[in-house]
Structure formats: C-alpha cells, structure tokens
C-alpha positions as CSV (number, residue, x, y, z in Angstrom):
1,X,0.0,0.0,0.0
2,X,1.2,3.3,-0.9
3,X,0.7,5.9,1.4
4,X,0.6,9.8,0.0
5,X,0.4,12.9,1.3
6,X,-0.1,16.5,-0.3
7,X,-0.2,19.9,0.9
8,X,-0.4,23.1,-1.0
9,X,2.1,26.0,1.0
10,X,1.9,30.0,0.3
11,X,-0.5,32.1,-1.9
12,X,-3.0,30.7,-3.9
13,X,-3.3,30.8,-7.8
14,X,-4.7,29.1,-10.4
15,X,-4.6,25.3,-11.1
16,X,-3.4,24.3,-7.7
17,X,-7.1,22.0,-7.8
18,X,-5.8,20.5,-11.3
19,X,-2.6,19.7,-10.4
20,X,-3.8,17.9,-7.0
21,X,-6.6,16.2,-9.3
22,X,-3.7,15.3,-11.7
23,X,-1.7,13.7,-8.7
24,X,-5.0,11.9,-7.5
25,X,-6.3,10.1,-10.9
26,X,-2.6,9.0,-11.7
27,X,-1.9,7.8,-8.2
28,X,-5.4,5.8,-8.7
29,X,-4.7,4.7,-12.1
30,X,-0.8,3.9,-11.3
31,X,-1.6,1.6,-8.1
32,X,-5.6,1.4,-8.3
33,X,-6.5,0.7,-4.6
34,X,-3.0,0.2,-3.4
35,X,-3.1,3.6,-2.6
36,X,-4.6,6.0,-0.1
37,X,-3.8,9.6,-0.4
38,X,-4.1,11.9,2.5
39,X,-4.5,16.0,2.5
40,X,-2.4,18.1,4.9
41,X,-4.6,20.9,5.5
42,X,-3.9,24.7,5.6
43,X,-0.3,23.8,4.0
44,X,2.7,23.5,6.2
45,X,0.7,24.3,9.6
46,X,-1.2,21.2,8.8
47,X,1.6,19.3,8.8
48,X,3.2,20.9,11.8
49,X,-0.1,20.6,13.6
50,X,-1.6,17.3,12.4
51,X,-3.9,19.0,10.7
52,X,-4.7,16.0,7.6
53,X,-7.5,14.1,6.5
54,X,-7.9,10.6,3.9
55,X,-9.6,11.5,1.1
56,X,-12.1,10.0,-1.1
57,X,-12.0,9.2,-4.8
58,X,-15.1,11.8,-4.9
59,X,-12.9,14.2,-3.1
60,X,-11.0,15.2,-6.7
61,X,-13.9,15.4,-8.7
62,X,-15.3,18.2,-10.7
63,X,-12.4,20.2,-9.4
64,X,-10.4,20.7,-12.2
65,X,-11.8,24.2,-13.7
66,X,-11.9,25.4,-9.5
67,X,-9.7,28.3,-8.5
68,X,-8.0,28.0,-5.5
69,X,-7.1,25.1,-3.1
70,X,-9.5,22.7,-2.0
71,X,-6.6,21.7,0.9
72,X,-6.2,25.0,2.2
73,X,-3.4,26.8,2.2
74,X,-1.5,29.2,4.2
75,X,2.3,30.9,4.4
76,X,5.2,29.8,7.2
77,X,8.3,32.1,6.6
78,X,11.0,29.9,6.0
79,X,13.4,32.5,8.6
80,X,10.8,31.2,11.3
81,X,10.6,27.5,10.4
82,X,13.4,26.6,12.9
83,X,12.3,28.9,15.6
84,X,10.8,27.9,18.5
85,X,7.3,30.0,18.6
86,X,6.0,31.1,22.3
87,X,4.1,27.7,22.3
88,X,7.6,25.8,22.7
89,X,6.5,24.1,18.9
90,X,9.4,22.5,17.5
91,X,8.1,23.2,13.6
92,X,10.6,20.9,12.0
93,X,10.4,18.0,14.8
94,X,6.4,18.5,14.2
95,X,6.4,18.0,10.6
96,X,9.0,14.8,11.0
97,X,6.7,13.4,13.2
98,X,3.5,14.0,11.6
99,X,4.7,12.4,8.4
100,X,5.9,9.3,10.5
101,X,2.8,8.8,12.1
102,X,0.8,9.1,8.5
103,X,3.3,6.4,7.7
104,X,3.6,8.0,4.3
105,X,5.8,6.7,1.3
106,X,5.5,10.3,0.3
107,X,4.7,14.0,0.4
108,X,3.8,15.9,-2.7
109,X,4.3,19.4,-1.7
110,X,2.9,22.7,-4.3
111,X,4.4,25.7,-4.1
112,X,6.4,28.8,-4.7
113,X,9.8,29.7,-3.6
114,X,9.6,29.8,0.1
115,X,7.9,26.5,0.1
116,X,10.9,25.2,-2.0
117,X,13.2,26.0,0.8
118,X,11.3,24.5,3.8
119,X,10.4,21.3,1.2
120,X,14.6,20.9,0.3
121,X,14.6,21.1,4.1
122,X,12.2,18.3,4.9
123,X,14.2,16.3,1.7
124,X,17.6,16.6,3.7
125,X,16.1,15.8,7.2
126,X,14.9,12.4,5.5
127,X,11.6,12.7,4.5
128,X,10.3,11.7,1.0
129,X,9.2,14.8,-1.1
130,X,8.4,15.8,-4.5
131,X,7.1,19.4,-5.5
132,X,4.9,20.8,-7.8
133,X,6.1,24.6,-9.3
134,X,3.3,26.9,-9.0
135,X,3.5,30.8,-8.4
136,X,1.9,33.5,-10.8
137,X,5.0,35.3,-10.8
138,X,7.1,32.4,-12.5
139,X,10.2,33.2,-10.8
140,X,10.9,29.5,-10.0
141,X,14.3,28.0,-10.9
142,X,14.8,25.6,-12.9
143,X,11.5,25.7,-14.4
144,X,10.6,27.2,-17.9
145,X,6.5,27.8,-16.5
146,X,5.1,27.2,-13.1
147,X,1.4,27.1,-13.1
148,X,-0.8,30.0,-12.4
149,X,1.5,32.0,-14.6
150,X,-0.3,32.1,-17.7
151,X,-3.9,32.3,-15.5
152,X,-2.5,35.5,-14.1
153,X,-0.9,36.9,-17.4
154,X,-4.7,36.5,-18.8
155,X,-6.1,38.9,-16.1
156,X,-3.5,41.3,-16.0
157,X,-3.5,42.1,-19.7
158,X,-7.4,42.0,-19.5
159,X,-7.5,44.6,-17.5
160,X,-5.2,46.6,-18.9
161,X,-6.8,46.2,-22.5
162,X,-9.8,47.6,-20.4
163,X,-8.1,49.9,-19.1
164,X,-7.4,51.0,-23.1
165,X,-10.9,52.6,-23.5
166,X,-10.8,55.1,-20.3
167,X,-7.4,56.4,-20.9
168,X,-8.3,56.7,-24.8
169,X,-11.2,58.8,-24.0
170,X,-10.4,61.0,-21.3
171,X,-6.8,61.3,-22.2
172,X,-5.2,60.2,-19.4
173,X,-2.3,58.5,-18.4
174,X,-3.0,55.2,-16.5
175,X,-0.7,53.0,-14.5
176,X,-1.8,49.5,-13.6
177,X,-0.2,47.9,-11.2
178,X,0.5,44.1,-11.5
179,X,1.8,41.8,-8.9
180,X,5.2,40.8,-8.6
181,X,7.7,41.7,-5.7
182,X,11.2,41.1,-7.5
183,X,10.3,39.4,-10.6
184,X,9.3,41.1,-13.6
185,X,7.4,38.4,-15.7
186,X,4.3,38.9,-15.1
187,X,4.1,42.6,-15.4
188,X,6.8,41.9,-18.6
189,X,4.2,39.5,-20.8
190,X,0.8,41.3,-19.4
191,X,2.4,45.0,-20.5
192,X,3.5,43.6,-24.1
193,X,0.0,41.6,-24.5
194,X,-2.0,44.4,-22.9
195,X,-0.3,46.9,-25.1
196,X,1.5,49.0,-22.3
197,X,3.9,52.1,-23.4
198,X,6.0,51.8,-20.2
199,X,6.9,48.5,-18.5
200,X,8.5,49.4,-15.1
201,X,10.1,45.7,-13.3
202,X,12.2,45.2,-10.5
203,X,14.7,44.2,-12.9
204,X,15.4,47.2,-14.9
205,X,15.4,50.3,-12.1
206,X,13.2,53.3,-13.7
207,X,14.1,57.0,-13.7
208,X,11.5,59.4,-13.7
209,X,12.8,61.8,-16.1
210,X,13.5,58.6,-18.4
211,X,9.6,58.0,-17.4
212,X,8.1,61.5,-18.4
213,X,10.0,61.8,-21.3
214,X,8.6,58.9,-22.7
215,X,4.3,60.5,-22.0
216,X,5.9,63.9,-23.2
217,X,7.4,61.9,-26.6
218,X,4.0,60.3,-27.1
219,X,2.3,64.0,-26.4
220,X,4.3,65.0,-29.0
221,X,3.0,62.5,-31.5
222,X,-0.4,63.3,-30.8
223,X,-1.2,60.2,-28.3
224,X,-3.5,61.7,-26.0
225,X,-3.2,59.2,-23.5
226,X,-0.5,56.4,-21.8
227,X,-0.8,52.8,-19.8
228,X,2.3,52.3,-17.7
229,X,2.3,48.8,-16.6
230,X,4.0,48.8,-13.3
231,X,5.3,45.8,-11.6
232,X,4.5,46.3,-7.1
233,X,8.2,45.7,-6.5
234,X,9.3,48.1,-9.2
235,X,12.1,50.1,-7.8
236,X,14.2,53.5,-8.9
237,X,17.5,53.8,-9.7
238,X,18.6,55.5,-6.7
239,X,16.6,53.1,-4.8
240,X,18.5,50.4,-6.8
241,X,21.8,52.0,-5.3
242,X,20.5,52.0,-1.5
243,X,22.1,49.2,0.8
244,X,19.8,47.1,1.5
245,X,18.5,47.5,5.2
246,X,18.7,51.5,4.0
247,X,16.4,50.7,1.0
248,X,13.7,49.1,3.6
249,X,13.2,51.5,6.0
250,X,12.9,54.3,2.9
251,X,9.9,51.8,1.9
252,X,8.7,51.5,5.3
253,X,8.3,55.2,5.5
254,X,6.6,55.6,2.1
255,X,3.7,57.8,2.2
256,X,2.0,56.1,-0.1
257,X,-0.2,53.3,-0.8
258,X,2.6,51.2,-3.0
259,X,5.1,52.5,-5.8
260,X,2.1,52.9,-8.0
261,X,0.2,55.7,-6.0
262,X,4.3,57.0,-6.0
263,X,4.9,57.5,-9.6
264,X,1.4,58.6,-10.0
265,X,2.1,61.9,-7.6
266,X,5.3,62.5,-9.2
267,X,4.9,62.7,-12.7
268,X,1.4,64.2,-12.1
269,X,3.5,67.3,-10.1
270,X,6.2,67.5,-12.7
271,X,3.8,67.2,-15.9
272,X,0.6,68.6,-14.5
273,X,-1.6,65.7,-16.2
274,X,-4.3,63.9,-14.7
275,X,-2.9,60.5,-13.7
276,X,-4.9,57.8,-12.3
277,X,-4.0,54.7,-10.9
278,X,-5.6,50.9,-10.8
279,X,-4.7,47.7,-8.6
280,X,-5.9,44.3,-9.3
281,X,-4.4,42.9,-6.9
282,X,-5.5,39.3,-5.6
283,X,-7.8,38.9,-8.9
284,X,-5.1,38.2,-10.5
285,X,-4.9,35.0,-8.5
286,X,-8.3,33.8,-8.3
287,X,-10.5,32.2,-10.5
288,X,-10.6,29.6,-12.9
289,X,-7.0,28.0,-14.4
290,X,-6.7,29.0,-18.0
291,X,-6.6,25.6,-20.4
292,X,-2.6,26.1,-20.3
293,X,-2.6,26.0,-16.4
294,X,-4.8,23.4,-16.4
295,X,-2.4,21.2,-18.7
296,X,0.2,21.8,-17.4
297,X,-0.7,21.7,-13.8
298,X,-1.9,18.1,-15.1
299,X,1.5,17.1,-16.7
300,X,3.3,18.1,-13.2
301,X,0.6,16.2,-10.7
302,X,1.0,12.9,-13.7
303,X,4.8,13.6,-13.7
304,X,5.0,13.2,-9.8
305,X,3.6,9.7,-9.9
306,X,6.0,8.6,-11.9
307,X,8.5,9.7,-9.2
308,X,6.8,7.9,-6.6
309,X,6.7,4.5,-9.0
310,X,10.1,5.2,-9.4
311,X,10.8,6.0,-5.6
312,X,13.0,9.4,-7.3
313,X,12.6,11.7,-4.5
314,X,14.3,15.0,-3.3
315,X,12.8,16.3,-6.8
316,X,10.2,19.3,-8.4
317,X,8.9,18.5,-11.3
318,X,10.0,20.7,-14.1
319,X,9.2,22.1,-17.4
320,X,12.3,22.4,-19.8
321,X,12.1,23.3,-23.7
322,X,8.5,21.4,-23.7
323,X,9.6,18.3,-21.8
324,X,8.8,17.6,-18.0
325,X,12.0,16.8,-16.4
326,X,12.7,16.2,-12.3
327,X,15.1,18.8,-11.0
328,X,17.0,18.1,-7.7
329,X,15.8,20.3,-4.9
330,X,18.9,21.5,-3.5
331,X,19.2,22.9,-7.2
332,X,16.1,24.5,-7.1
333,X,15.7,26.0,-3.3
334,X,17.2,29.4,-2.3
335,X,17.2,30.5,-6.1
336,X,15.0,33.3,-8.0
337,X,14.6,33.3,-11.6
338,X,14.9,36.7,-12.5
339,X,14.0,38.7,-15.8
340,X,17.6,39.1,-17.3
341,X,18.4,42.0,-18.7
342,X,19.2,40.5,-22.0
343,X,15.9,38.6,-22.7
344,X,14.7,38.2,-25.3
345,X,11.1,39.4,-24.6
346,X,12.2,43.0,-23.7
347,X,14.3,43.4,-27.0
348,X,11.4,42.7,-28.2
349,X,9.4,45.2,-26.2
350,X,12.4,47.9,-27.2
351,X,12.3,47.3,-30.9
352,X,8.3,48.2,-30.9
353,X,8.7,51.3,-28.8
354,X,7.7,50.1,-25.3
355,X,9.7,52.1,-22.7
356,X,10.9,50.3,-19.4
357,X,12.0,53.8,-18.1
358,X,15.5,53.9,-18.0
C-alpha cells in the first residue's frame, strides 16, 4: 500500500485543484487501490499541527476548472521554520513526526519559492518529497513555466486592454499595477499583451525623467493618453543603489499606498496631467485555471507519480524546452529566476517602442 500525502504552502493561484486532481487520478490509475492519499490541511501548519485528513476518490472530482485550493493553504516564513514560537513548537520535529505517524511513502508538496526552501529542508532531514512549481510570478528555478503563470498573465492584460478605453477617451495616463515583488514576468508578458507604453520591473530600475520623457514623446505624437504597466516591486534607480537595510526603512516610511500611487504623484507634479492609478491585486490569482494551467498543472501532478513509481525523490517536477523533467531540490531552493536583462522578450518590447523607463 502506498501511502501519499499532499499539501499546498503560500498564496493561492490558479490550477493548484488540477494539479492535485492530476496527482490523484494518476496515483489511482498507477496503483488502483493500493493507494490512499491523505491532504495536509492549511499547507505547512497542517503538517506541523496534524492538521490531515484521507480522502475520497469523490474528493477530486469536478475540481479541475476550480480556482483555489480545496486543501487549504496558508504561508510559514521559512526564517521562522526553525524557531521555537511562544508555544515551545518545535516546527521541523512536528512536521518529522507528523509524516511518520501518516506512515507516508511520500509528500507531494505545491508551491512557490519559500515553500521550495522549507520542502529541500524536509528532503535533507529524510523525508520523501516531491514538488509541484506553482507561483503567478514564474520566478521558480529551474523551471521554464510554473502554473498560475499564464492564468495570471490573462487577467493582468485583461485589464489593462480595459483599461485601453478610459485612458483613450479622457486622455489620461493610466498606471496599472501588477503583482510581482522582485520578478518582472508577469508585469513583462501582461504589459506587451495588454499593449503597455511603459513597462516598469524590478529588474530594470526606472528614472522618472526617463519616465516622463517617454508620456511627453508620445504627447508630442499626438497620443492623447498612456498605460504604464508597473510591476508592485518596481524600484528607482537611486533606490536600486540603496544598501539594503537602508532601501527598507525608505519603503517603510513611504507615504504612499505602493510604488504605483508613487509615480502617479510624481509625474502628475512634474507634468501637470491627470494620472490615475488601478490595482488588481488578488484577482489576479483567483479564478478559474486558463486551459494552459490546467495542462500543465496536469502534466506536473502525472509527472509526480512517476517519481513515486520510481521511488526518485528529493525532486520538483520541471518544465524544460517542452519536456517535463525532475530537478533536484537542493538545485532548485534558495534561487530566483529573475528577468535578465538580456531577454529576449524585452528586446522585443524595445524594438516596438515600449519604454521600461531607464
């Protein structure tokens, strides 16, 4: 009897429900009922806790189009995962135990970086585990695409092309601001779908005379209005220059809302324009997987049980060039997967006129 476990760890997005119904119907068609598959609820707390249950063939039906988690999820800093919290919880001797007494052969863990760390650290305590890449921001290494990615691209550029019509007939400038702390993808693909004229990232840090001069160019064409797609960990260039614990406590002390509401005030004193500012926010995580997430959040879950047949753990399932590959963990954990500076997708942003503002 095969015993499984899976938890989903950190923020939500699209196609977490595909991916666990993925793992499910190929665990079930891999081992038929030499299998029993158990859900960690509310992601690593569950498992610190002993928070699980057995589920039911039922359990993973119709949930393949649902946004969302049907296990729960929630976010355990991985600074704090060897602290010792006020209740005198040893996190890591929780977990340990908590997978011992499931007796699992096991866990499937889905997640984003910070769950990749605390998962390569359950790998080298002893445990059995093989993740799952999903973020909306796909900043994952090792990994061409995590799931939620593409979901979250959809949106983004959706409301930007909205956004198209107000700016267009007010004359207006517009900045949307998409999520992403210190990668620039998903602002990068939703500016060039959405048909942004500045793309601000964490990646590339923006001046704001490099900023205005591209709305006062575009005045001068006779463009009455502007969409600045602007990522939420976008950052200037003399922020860019800051030490680090000197760049925080400037941030902390922002007056403003986020970087957005920022640029908004500044190049509204220095041009004297009318700028307006709009945040998705968490709707670009919710709703239903986009048939690419659903895929490949299928592929992955599929992929995994093929690990377990294999018993090929200390791995995340991978995309690379088109194939699904497993990539060791200790290869994966501790690294971002930054927008460099030299892709190819801002050349081509460059070469049709898209500013990134600096």
């Amino acid at each position: 009897m095969k015993r499984v476990g899976i938890l989903t760890s950190g923020g939500d997005c699209q196609g977490l429900n595909a991916a666990i119904r993925g793992i499910a119907k190929s665990l079930y068609a891999k081992f038929g009922g030499g299998v029993e598959i158990y859900g960690i609820q509310d992601g690593y707390r569950g498992l610190i806790y002993g928070s699980f249950k057995k589920m039911k063939r039922e359990d993973f039906s119709g949930i393949l189009t649902l946004g969302g988690t049907i296990l729960g999820t929630s976010r355990q800093p991985f600074k704090q995962i060897r602290v010792i919290d006020s209740s005198s919880v040893d996190k890591v001797k929780n977990m340990k135990s908590n997978y011992k007494r499931l007796k699992l052969d096991c866990l499937i863990i889905l997640g984003g970086n910070g769950t990749h760390k605390t998962a390569n650290l359950l790998s080298e305590e002893g445990l059995n585990v093989i993740t799952l890449p999903k973020t909306i921001d796909n900043d994952i290494w090792n990994t061409d695409m995590t799931f939620g990615f593409s979901s979250a691209v959809e949106i983004a550029s959706h409301v930007i092309d909205c956004i198209h019509t107000t700016a267009t007939s007010h004359g207006r400038v517009f900045i949307v601001e998409v999520m992403g702390h210190k990668a620039g993808w998903l602002t990068l693909q939703a500016g060039i779908a959405g048909g942004a004229d500045v793309i601000i990232i964490p990646e590339i840090p923006y001046s704001i005379d490099s900023v205005i001069n591209s709305l006062e160019e575009r005045n001068k064409q006779g463009k009455r209005f502007s969409i600045l797609a602007v990522a939420e960990g976008a950052l200037s260039a003399e922020e860019a220059r800051m030490p680090k614990k000197a760049f925080k406590s400037e941030r902390s002390a922002m007056a403003y809302p986020s970087i957005s509401y920022r640029l908004a005030d500044e190049i509204g004193k220095k041009t004297g324009r009318e700028i307006r500012v709009t945040v998705p926010g968490h709707f670009q995580r919710g709703g239903s997987p986009c048939p690419y997430d659903r895929i490949l959040a299928t592929r992955f879950g599929a992929a995994a049980t093929g690990l377990i047949a294999e018993e090929k753990y200390g791995c995340m399932v991978g995309l690379k060039s088109g194939h699904i590959v497993p990539v060791p963990l200790k290869d994966v954990a501790g690294r971002l997967k930054t927008v460099p500076s030299d892709c190819e997708l801002i050349k081509t942003a460059r070469d049709i006129g898209i500013s990134f503002g600096d």
